[in-house]
N, C-alpha and C positions, 0 to 999 in steps of 0.2 A: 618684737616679732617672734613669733614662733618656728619652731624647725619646718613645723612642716607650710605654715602659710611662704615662708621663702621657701620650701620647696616649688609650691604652689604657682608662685610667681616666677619660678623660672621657665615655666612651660611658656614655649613657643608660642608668640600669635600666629594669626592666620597668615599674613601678610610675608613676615617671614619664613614661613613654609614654602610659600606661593615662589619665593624666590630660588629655593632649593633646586638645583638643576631636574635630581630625580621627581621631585613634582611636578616642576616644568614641562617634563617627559610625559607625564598621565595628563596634563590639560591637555595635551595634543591627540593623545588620544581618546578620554573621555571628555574632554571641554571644560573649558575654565567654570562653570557654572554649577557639575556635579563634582568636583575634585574641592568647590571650597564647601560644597554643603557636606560630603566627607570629613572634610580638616576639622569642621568643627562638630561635628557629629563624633569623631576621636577623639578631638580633647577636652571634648564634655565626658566621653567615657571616662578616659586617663585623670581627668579632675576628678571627677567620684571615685575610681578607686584610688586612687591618691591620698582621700578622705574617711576613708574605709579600708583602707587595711592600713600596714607595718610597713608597708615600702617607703624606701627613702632617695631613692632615686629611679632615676627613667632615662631610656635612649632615645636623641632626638631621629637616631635613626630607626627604632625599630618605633615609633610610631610612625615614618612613613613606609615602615613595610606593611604595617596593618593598614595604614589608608589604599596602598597599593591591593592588599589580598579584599580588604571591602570592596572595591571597585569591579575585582576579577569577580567576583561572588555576584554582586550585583547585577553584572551586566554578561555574562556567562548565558549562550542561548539555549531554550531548553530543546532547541530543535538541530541536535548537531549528527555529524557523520559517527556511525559505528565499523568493526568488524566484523559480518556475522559469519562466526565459525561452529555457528549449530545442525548444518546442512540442512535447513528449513529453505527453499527456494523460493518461495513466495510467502515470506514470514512477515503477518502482516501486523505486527506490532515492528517492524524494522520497516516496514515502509514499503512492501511488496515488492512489487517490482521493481527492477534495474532498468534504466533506459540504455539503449544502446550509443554510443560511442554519436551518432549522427545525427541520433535526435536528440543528446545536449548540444550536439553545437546548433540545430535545427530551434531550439530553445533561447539559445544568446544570442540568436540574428533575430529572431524576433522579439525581444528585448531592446537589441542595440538601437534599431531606426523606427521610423515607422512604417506601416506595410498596409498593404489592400489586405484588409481583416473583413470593413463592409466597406468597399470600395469598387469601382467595377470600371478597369485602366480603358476597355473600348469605348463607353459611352461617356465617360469622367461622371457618373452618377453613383449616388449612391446602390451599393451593391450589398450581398447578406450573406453573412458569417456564416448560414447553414450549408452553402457549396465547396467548402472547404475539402472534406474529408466526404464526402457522399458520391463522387464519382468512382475514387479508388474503392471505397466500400465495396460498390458496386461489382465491378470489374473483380473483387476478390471472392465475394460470397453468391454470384449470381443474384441478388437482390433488384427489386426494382427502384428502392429511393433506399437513402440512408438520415442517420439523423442521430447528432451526438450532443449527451448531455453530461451533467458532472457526478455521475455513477451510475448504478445499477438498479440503486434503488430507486432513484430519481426517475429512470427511465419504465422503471414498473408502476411509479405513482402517475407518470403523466401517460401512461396507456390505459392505465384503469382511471383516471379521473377523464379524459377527453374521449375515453368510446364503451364507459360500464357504467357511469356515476347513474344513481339511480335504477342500474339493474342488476341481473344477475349475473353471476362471475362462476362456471361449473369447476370444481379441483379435486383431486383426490384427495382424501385423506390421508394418505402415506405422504404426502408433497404440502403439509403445512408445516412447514420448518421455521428452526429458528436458529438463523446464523448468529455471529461475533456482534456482540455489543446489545443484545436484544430484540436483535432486527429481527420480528415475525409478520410472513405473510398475513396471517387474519388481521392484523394491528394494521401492516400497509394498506388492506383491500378495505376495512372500516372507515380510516381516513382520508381514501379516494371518491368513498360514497357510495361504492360499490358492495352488493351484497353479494355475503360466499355464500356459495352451496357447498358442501361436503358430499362426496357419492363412494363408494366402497368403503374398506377396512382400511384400518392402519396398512396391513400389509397384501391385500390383495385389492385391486380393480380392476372391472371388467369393462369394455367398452358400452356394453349394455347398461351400467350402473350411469355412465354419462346420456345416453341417450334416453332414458327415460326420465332425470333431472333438468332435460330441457323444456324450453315452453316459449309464449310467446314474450315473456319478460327476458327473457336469455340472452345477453350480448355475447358474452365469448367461452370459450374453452380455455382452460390456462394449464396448462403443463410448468410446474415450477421444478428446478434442480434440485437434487438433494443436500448438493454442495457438501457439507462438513459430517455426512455420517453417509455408512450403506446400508442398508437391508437386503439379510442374505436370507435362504431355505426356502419357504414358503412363501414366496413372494409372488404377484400378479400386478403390471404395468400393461395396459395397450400400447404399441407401437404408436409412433407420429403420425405414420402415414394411417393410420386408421381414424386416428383424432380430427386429422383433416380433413380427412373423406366426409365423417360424420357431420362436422362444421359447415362443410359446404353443402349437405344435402338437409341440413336444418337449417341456412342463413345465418348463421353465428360465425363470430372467426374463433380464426385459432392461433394462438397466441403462445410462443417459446422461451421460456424464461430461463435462460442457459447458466446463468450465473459466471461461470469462468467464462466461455465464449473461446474454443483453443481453433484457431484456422485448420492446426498440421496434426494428423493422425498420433496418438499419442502410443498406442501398441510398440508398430516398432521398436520404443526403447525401454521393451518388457514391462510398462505400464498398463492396467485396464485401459479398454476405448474408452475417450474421453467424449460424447459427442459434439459434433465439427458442425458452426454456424452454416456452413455448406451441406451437411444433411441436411440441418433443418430447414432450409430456404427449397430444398430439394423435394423435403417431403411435404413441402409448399405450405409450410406456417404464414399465414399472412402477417407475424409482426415476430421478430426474433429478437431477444435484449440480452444482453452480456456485458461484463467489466472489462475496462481497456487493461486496468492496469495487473493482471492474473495471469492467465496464459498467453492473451496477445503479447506481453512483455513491454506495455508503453503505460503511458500517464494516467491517471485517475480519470475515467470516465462511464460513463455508461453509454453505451452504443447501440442503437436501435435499428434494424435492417428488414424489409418488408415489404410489400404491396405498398403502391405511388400513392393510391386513395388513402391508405389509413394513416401513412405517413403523412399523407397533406392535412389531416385533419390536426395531427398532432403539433405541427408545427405553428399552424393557426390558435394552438390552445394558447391562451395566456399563459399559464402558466410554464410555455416552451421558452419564452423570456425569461423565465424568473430562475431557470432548472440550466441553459446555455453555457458554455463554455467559453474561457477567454483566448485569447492569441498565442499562449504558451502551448496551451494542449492542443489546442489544432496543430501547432507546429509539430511536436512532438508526438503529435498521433500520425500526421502524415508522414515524416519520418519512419515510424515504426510501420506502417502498411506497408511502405515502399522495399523495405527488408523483403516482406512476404512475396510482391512482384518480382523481384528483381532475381526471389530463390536463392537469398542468401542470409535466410534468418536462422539457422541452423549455428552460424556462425557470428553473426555482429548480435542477435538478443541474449541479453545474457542469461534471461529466462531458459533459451533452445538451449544455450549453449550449456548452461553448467547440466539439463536433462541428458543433452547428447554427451556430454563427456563419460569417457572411459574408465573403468575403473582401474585397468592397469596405469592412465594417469594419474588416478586420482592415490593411490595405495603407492607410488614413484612421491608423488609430495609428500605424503605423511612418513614415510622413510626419509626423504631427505631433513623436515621438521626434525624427526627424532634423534636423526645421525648431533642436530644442533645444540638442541635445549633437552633431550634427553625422553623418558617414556618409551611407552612398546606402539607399535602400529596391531590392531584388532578388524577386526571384521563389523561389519555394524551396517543400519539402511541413513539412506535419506529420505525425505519428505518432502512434495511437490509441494505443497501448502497451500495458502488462501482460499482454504474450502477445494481445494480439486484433487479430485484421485483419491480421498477416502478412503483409509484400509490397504492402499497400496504403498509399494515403495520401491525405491531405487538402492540395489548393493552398493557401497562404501567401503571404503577403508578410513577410521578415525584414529588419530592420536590420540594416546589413552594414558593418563599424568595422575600417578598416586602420591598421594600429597596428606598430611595430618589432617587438616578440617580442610575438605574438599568446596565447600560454601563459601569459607574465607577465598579459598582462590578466587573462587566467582566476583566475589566483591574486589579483589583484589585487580584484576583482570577488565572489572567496569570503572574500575580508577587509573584504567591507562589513559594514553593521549595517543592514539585515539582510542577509545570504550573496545573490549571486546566482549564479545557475546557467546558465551560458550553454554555447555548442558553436564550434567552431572547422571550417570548411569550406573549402579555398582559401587558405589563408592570412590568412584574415580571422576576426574574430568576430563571432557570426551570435547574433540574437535574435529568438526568436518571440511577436508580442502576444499568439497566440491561446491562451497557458497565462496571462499575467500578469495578477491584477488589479485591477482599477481601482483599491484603496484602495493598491496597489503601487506604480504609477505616481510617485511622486514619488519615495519608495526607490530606486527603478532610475534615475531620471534624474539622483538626487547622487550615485549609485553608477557611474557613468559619465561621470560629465564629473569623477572623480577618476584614470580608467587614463590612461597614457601609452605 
């Protein structure tokens, strides 16, 4: 027999492995069933190279650290928690919004049991998942009915497929955009069956330009957001209340397609006005559509708020089943309105909250960071994100870390546990406290006195 076939032969079966306490350990927690298709997926490796190179021995334990790190590798989710210390507030490759404190746990009771979702406790009948969230709606944006589906876009597909399919759809030409991922209006309003009309310039329209593109094929008006760009100089928008006027004095509606959808005055806190679902229901849009999870600071949704008629019509579309929301985001949507009633969202979303905060807060952390792990504290903006406020920003103080290959940090930094997510300006890396938080805080300060 040869050296190496008795090397060969001494490798561990499966069986004996299985007996190994530390394997015993991973059946438990990836199951007796992937930990043997592992064993032997290793020492079919370890047998080939065995037979292919000069090696002459092997550790029975460092093959089960490689069955171990396979395992991790494998089953490692690709959906996990980060840091983001890029001061992007609604960074929506991180997941946009934060829920507030009340609407996760408003999410694990309804998880934990079961609940009147379509239930109705007076009559014991069946009841409908649309009354969840449409009273508070109500009561927050002066609206007449509300109606929540599972985004924004979804909410603009089923207002143009249930009251334009087959007609005309009037928009300006400065308002056919195209958000994150591809998302354009002409492509949404082609797919609902609705035909666009284009009326003005890129950057000027008149109200006149919509009223003479009306007719008797006309179903609505659509005023769409600009969401993720401005146009400044020579610019020309009609106001809403002017769009309404004309809608109703042609039989057409008029239709708001807010994109962010922020409840509370954004000025304030030195940002542009951001317009408030409350204007628009004011300036008497008969159908207002926005994202839950942007500025209202809750779950993934799109939320529709308007006239009782056109809302009933919507709800009757087939397609309002197909587009609906489950028991998680009702919960956590109702949570999050309740913030806004109760007049204490400024404080518990963490969207208000990281906007309202201070910068003499915020320039007090990145001094105490530095006092730790070292760098200068600088001057620098934040960014509201997810399409809102464009062009605007919020002053900052970031921690500012000069380092050899500043990229390497980067990478270095998304190989923490947990990931952090930082930005590179100058040649340095640059960290914002006003997205990081507090229970973060020690994460990021061993995740950074590890780059070099």
């Amino acid at each position: 027999m040869s050296d190496k076939q008795a090397l060969l032969r001494r490798l561990p079966s499966v069986d004996s492995l299985l007996a190994q306490r530390a394997v015993h350990e991973l059946t438990q927690i990836y199951g007796r069933g992937l930990v043997v298709e592992a064993l032997r997926a290793q020492l079919a490796d370890t047998r080939r190279e065995l037979l292919e190179s000069q090696r002459t021995d092997f550790r029975e334990s460092a093959l089960i650290d490689s069955i171990e790190q396979s395992l991790r590798r494998r089953h490692k989710t690709t959906l996990s928690p980060v840091i983001n210390a890029t001061g992007v507030i609604i960074h929506t490759n991180l997941g946009r919004a934060l829920l507030s404190v009340s609407a996760q746990g408003a999410m694990a009771s309804a998880a934990r049991a079961y609940n009147t979702l379509e239930f109705d406790l007076e009559t014991g009948a069946r009841g409908s998942r649309l009354i969840h969230a449409a009273r508070i709606l109500r009561d927050l944006t002066g609206a007449e009915d509300a109606l929540v589906v599972n985004n924004n876009a979804s909410a603009l597909i089923l207002i143009l497929s249930a009251l334009a399919k087959g007609r005309e759809v009037v928009i300006s030409r400065g308002q056919l955009v195209e958000i994150g991922g591809g998302f354009r209006i002409p492509a949404i309003m082609r797919e609902s069956g609705a035909a666009l009309v284009e009326v003005g310039t890129t950057n000027r329209t008149r109200i006149d330009d919509y009223a003479e593109a009306l007719n008797e094929r006309s179903a609505m008006i659509l005023r769409a957001h600009a969401s993720n760009f401005k146009q400044i100089g020579f610019v020309q928008q009609p106001a809403l209340t002017e769009l309404t006027a004309l809608a109703r004095a042609r039989g057409v509606l008029a239709v708001d397609d807010l994109g962010s959808g922020a409840l509370i005055d954004t000025a304030p806190f030195g940002l542009d006005h951001e317009p408030t679902v409350q204007e628009s229901v004011a300036a008497g849009a008969d159908l207002v559509c926005f994202s839950g999870d942007k500025l209202l600071g809750g779950p993934q949704a799109g939320i529709i708020v308007g006239s009782a008629s056109a809302l009933a019509k919507l709800k009757s579309h087939p397609l309002a089943r197909a587009l609906r929301v489950d028991k998680l985001t009702y919960a956590a949507m109702i949570a999050t309105l309740e913030h806004y009633r109760r007049g204490d969202a400024l404080e518990q979303i963490p969207v208000w909250r990281m906007i309202a905060c201070s910068l003499g807060d915020i320039r007090a952390q990145a001094e105490s960071w530095s006092a730790q792990v070292g760098g200068s504290v600088i001057s620098g903006e934040s960014a509201v994100g997810g399409g809102s406020l464009p062009g605007t920003a919020l002053p900052t103080a970031l921690l500012a870390i000069d380092c050899a290959s500043p990229q390497r940090a980067l990478e270095q930094l998304r190989r923490a546990d947990p990931p952090v997510i930082a930005r590179i300006a100058e040649n340095r890396v640059l960290l914002d406290p006003r997205t990081v938080l507090p229970e973060q805080e020690a994460d990021l300060l061993q995740a950074l006195q590890s780059i070099n």
